[in-house]
N, CA, C and O atoms as CSV, one atom per row, in Angstrom:
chain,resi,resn,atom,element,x,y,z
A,1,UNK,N,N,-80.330,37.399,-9.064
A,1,UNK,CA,C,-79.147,37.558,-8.254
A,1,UNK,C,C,-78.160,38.436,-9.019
A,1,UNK,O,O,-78.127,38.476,-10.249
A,2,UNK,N,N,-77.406,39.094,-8.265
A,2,UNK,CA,C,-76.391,40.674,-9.572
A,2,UNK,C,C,-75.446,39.687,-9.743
A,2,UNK,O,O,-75.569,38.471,-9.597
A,3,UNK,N,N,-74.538,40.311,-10.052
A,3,UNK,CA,C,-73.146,39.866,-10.356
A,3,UNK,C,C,-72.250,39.808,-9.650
A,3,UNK,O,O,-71.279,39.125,-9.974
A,4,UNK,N,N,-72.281,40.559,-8.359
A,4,UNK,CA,C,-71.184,40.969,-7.424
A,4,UNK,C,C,-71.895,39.451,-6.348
A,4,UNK,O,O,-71.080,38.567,-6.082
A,5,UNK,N,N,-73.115,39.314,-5.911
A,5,UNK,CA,C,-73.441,38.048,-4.991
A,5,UNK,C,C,-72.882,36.962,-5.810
A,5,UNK,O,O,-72.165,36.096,-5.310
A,6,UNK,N,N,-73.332,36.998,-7.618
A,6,UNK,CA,C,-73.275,35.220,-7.554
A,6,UNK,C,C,-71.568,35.340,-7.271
A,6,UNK,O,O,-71.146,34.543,-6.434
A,7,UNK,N,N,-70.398,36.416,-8.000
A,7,UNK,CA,C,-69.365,36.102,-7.549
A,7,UNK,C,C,-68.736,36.219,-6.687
A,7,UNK,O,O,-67.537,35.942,-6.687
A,8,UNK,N,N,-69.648,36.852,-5.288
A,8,UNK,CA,C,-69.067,36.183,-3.839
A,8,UNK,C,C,-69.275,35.170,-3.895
A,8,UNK,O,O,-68.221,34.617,-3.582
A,9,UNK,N,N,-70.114,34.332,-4.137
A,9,UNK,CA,C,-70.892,33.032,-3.764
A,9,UNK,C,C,-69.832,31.490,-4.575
A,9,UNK,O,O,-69.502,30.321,-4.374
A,10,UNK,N,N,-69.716,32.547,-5.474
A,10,UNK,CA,C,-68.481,31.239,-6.550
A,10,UNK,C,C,-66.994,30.903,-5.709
A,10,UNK,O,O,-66.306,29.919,-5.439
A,11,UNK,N,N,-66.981,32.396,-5.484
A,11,UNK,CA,C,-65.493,31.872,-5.274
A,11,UNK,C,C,-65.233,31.088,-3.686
A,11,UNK,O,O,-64.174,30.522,-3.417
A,12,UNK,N,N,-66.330,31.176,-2.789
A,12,UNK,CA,C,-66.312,29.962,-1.823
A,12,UNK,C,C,-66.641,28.373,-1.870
A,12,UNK,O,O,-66.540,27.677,-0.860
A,13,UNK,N,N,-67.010,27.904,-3.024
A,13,UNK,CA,C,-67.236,26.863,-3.718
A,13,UNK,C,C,-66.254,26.543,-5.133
A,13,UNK,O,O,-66.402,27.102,-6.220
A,14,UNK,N,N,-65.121,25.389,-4.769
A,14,UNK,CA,C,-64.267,25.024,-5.511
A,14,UNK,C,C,-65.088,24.633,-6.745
A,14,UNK,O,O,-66.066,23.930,-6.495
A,15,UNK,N,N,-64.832,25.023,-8.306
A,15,UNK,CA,C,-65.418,24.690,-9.244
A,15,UNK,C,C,-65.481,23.570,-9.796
A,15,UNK,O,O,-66.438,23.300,-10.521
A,16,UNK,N,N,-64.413,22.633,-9.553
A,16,UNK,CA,C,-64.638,21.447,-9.642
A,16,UNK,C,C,-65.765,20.505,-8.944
A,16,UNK,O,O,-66.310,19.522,-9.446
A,17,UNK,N,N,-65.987,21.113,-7.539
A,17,UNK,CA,C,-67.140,20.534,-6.608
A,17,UNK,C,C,-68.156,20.610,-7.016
A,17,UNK,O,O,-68.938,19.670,-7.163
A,18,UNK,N,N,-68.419,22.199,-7.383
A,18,UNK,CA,C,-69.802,22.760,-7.721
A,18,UNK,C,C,-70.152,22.254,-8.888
A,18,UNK,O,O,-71.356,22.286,-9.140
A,19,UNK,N,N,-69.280,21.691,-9.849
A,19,UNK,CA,C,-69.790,21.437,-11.352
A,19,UNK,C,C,-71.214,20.667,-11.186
A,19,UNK,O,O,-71.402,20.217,-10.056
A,20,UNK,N,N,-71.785,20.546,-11.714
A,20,UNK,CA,C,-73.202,19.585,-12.280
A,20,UNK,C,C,-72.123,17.904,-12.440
A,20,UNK,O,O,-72.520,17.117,-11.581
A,21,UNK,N,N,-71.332,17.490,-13.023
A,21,UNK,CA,C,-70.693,16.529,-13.737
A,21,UNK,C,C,-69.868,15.414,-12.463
A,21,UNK,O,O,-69.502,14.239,-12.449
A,22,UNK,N,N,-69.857,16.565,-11.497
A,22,UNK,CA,C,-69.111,16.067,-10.491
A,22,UNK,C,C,-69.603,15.189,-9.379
A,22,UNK,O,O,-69.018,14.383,-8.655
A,23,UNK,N,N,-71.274,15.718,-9.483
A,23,UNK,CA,C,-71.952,15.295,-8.743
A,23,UNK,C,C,-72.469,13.654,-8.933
A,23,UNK,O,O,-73.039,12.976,-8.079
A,24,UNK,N,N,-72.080,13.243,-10.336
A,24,UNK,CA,C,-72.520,12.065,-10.675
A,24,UNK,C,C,-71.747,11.104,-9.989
A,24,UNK,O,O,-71.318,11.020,-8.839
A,25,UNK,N,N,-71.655,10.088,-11.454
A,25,UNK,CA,C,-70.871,8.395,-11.096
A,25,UNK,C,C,-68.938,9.603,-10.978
A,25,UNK,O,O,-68.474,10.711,-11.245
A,26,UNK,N,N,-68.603,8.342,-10.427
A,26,UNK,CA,C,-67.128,8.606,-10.121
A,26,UNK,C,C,-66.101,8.366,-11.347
A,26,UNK,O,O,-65.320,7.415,-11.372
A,27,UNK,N,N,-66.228,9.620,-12.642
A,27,UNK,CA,C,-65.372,9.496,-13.526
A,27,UNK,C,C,-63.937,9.276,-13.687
A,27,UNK,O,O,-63.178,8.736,-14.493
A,28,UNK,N,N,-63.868,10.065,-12.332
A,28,UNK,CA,C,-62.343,9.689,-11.861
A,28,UNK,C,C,-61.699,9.301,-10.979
A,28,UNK,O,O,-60.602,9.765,-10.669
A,29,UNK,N,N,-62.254,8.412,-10.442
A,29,UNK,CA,C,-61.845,7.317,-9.752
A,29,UNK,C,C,-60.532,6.808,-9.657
A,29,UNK,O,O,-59.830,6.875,-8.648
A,30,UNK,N,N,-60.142,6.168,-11.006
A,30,UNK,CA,C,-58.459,5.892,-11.353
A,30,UNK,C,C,-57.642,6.648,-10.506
A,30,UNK,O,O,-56.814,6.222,-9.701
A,31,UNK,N,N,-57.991,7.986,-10.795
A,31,UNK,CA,C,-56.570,9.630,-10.442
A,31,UNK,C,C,-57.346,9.384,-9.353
A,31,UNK,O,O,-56.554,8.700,-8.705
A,32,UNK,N,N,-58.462,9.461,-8.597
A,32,UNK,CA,C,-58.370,9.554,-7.077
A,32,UNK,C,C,-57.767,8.720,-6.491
A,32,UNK,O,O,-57.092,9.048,-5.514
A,33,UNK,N,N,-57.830,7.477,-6.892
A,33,UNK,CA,C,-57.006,6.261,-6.332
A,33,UNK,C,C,-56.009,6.258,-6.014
A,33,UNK,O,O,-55.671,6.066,-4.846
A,34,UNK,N,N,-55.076,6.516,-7.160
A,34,UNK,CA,C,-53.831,6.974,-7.220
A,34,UNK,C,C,-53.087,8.013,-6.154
A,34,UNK,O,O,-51.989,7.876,-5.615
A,35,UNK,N,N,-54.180,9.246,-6.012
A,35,UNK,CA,C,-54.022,9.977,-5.226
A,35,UNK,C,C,-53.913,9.556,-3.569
A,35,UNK,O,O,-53.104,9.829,-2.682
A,36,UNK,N,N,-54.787,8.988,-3.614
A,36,UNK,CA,C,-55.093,8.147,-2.345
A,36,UNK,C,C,-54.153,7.050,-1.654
A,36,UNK,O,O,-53.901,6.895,-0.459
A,37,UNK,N,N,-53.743,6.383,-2.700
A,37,UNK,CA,C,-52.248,5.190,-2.928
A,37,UNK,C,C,-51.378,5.913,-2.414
A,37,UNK,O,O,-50.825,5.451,-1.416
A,38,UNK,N,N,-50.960,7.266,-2.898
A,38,UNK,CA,C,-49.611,8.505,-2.595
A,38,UNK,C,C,-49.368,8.690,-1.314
A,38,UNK,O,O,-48.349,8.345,-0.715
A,39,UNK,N,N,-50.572,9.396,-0.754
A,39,UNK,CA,C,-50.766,9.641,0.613
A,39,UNK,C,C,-50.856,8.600,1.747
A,39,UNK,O,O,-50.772,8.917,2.933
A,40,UNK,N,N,-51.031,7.349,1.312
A,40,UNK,CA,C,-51.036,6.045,1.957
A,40,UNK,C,C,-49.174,5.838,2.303
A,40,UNK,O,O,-48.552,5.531,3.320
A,41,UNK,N,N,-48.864,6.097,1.249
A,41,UNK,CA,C,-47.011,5.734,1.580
A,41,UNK,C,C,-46.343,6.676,1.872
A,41,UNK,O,O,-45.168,6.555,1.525
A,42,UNK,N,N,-46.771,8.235,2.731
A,42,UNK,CA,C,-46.096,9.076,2.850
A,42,UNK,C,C,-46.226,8.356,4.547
A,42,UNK,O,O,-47.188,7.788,5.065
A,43,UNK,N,N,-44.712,8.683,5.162
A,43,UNK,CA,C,-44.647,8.277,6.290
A,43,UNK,C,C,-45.258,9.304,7.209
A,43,UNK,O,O,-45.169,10.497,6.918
A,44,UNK,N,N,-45.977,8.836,8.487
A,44,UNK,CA,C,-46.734,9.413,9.575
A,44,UNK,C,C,-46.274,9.634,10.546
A,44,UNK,O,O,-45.526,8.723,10.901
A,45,UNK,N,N,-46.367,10.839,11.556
A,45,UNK,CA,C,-46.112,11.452,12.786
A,45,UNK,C,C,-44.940,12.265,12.491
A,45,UNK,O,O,-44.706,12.576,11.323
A,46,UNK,N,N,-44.153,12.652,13.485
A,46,UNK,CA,C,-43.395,13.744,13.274
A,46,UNK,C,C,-41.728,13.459,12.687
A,46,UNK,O,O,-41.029,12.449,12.777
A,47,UNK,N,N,-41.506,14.544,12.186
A,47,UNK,CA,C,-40.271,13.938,11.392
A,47,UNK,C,C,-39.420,13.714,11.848
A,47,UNK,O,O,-39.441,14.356,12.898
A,48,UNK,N,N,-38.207,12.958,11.769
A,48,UNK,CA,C,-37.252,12.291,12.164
A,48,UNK,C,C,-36.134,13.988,12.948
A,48,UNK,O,O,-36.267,15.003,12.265
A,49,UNK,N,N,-35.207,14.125,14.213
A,49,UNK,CA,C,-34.707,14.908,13.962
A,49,UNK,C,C,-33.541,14.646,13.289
A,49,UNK,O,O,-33.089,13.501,13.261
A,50,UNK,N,N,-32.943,15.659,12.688
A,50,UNK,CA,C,-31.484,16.057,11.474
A,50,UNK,C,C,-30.830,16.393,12.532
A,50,UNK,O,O,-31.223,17.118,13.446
A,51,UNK,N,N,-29.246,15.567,12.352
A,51,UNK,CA,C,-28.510,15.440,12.960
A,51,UNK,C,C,-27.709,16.787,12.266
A,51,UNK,O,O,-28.003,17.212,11.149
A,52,UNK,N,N,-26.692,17.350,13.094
A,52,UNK,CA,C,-25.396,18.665,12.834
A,52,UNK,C,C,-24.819,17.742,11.543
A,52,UNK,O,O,-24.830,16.514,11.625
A,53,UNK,N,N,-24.356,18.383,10.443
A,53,UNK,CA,C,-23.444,17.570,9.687
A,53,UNK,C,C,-21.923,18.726,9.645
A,53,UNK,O,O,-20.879,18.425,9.066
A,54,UNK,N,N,-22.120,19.850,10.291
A,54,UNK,CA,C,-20.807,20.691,9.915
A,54,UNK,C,C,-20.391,21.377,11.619
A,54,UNK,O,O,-20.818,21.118,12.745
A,55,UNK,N,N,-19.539,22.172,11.181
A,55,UNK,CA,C,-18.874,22.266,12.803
A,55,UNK,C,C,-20.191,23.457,12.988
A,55,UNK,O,O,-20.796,23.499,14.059
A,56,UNK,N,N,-20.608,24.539,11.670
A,56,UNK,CA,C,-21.354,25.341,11.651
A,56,UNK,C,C,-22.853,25.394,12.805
A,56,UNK,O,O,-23.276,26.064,13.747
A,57,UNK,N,N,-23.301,24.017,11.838
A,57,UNK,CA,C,-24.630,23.393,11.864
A,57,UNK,C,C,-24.302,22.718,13.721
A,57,UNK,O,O,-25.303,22.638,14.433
A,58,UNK,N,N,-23.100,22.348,14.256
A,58,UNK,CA,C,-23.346,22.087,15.438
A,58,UNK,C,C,-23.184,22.512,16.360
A,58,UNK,O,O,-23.315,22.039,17.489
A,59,UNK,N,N,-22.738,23.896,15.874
A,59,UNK,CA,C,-22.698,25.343,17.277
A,59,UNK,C,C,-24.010,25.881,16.977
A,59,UNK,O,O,-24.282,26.719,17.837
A,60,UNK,N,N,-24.687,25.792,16.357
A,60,UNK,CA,C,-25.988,26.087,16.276
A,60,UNK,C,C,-26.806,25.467,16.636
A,60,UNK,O,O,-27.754,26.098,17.105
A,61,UNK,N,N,-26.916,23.891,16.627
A,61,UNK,CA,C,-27.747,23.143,17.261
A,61,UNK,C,C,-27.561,23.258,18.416
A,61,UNK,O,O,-28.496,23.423,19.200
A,62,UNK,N,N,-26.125,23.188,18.843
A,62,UNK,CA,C,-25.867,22.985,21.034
A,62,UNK,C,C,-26.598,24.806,21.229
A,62,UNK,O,O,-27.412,24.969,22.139
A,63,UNK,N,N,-26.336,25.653,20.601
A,63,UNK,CA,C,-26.232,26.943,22.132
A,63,UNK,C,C,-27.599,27.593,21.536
A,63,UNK,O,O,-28.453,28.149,22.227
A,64,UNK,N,N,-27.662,27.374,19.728
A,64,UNK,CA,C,-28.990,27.838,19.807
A,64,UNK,C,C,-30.452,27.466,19.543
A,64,UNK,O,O,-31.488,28.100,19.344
A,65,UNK,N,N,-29.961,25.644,19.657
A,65,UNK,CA,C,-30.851,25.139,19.243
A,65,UNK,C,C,-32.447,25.066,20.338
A,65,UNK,O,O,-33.055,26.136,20.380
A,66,UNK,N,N,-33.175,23.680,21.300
A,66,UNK,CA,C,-34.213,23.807,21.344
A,66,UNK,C,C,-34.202,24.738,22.805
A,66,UNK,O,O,-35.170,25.433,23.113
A,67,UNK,N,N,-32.842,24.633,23.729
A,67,UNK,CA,C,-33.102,25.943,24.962
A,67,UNK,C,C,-31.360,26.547,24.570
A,67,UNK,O,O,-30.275,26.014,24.802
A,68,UNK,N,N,-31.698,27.841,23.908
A,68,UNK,CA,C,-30.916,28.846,23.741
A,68,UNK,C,C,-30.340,29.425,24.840
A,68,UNK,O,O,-30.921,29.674,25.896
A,69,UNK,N,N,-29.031,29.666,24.543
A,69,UNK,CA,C,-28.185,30.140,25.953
A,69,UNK,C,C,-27.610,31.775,25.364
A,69,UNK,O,O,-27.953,32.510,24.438
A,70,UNK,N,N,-26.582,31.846,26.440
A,70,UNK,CA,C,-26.161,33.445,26.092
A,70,UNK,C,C,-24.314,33.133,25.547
A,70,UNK,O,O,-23.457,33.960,25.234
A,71,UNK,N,N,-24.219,31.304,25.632
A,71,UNK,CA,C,-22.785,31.377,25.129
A,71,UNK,C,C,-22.444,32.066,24.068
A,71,UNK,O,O,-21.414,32.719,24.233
A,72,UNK,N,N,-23.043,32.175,22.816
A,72,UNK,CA,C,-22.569,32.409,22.104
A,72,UNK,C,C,-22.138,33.960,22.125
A,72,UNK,O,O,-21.171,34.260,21.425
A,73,UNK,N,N,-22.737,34.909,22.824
A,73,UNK,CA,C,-22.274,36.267,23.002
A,73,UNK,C,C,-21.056,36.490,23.861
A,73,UNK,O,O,-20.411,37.536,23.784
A,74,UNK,N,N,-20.717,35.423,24.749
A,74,UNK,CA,C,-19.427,35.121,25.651
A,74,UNK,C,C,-18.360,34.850,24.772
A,74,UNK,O,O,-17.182,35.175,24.918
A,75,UNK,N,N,-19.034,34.035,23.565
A,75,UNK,CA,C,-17.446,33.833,23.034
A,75,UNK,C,C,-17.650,34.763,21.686
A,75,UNK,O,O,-16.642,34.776,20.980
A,76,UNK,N,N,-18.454,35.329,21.327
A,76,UNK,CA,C,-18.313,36.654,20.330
A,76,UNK,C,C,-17.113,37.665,21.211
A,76,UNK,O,O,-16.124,38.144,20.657
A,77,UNK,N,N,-17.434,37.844,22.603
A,77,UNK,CA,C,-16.684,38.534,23.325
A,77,UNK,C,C,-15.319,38.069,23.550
A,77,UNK,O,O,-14.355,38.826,23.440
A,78,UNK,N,N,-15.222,36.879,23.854
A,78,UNK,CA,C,-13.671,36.393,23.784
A,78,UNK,C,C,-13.464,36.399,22.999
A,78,UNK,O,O,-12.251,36.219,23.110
A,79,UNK,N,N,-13.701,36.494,21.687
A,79,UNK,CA,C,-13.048,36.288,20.264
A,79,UNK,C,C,-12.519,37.484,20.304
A,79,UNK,O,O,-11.307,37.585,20.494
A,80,UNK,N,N,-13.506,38.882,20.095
A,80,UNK,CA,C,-12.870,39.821,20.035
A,80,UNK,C,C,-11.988,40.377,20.681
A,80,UNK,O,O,-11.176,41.127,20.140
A,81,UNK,N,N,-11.985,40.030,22.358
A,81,UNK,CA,C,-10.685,40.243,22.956
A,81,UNK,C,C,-9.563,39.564,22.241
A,81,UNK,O,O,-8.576,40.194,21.858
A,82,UNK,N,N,-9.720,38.218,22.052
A,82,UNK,CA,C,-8.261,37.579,21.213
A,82,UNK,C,C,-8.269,38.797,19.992
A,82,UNK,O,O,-7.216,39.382,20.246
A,83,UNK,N,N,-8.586,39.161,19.376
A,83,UNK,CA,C,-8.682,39.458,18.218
A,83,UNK,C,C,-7.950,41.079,18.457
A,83,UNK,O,O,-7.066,41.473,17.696
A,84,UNK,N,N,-8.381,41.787,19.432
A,84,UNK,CA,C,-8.016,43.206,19.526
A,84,UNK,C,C,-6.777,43.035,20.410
A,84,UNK,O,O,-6.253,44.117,20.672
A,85,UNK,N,N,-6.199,42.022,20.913
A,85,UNK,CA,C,-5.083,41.780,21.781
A,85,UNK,C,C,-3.835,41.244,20.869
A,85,UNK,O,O,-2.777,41.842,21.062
A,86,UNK,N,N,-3.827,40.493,20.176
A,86,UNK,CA,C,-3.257,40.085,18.848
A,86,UNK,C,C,-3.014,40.942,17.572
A,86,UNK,O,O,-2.089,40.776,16.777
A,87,UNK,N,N,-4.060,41.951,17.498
A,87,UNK,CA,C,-3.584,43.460,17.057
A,87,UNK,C,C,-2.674,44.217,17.844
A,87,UNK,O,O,-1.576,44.336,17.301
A,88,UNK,N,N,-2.780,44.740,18.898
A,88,UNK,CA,C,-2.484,44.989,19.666
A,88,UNK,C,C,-0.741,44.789,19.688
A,88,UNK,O,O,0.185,45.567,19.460
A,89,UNK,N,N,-0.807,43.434,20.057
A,89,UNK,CA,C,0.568,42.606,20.208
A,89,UNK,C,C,1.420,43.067,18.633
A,89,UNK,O,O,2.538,43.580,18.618
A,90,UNK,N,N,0.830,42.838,17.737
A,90,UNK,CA,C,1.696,42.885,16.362
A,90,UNK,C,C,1.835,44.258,15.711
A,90,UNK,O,O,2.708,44.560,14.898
A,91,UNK,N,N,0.816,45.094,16.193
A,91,UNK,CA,C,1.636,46.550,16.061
A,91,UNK,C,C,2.134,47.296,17.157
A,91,UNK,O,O,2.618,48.411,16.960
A,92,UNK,N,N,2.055,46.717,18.486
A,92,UNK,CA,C,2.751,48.071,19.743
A,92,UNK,C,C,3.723,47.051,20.108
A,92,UNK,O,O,4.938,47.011,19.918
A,93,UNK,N,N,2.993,46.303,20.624
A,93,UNK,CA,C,3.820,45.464,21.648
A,93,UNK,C,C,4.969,44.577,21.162
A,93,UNK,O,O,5.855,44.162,21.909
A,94,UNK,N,N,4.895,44.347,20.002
A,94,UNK,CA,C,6.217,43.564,19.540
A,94,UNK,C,C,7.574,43.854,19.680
A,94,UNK,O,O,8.582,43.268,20.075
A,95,UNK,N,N,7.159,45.370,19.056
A,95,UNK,CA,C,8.339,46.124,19.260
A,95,UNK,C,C,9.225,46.415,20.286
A,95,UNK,O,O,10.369,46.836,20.114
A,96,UNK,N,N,8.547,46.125,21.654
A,96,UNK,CA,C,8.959,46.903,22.731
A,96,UNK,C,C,9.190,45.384,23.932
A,96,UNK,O,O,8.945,45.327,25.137
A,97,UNK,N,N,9.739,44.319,23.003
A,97,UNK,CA,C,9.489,42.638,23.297
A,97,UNK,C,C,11.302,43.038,24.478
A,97,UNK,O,O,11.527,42.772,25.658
A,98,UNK,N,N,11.915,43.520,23.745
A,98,UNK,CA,C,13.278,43.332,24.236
A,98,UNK,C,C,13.935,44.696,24.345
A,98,UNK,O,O,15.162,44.796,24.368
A,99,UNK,N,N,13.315,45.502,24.397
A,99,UNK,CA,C,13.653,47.025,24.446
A,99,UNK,C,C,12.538,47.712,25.348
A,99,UNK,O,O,11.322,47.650,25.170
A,100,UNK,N,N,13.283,48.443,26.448
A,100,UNK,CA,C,12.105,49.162,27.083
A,100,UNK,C,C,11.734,50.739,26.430
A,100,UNK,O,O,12.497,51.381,25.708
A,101,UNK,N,N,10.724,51.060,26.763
A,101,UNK,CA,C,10.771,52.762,25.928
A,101,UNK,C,C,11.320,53.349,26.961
A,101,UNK,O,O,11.576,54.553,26.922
């Protein structure tokens, strides 16, 4: 067999499996146990859901969480109206509060 088959052939067979040593009595038994014990106390089925803990985390859960809406581009849009109107107001319009041009 060349060199290039046996090392296709290796690397689909975990070396620990394939060993000769492995195939015997159960040397390690103990650490499998253990292993086995671990996975016994990990809790089963699907995970609990996580509640919002910030104002962040709960505008994200309502508009974009499991059915996504288009609010949040409605109020990107009202924001920026407040935002360019309130400019607006504090450099033109203030001025002209009690004085006509």
């Amino acid at each position: 067999m060349s060199y290039i088959a046996r090392r296709g052939l290796s690397t689909l067979i975990p070396p620990k499996i394939a060993s000769p040593s492995a195939i015997g009595g159960a040397q390690d038994a103990v650490r499998m146990q253990r292993v086995v014990n671990f996975y016994e106390k990990l809790p089963r089925g699907p995970a609990p859901k996580r509640q919002p803990k910030g104002v962040l985390e709960w505008y994200q859960h309502r508009y974009m969480g499991e059915n996504p809406s288009a609010m949040p581009l409605l109020h990107l849009i009202g924001g920026i109206t407040l935002l360019g109107y309130s400019f607006t107001y504090y450099f033109h319009l203030r001025h002209h509060k009690n004085n006509a041009h």
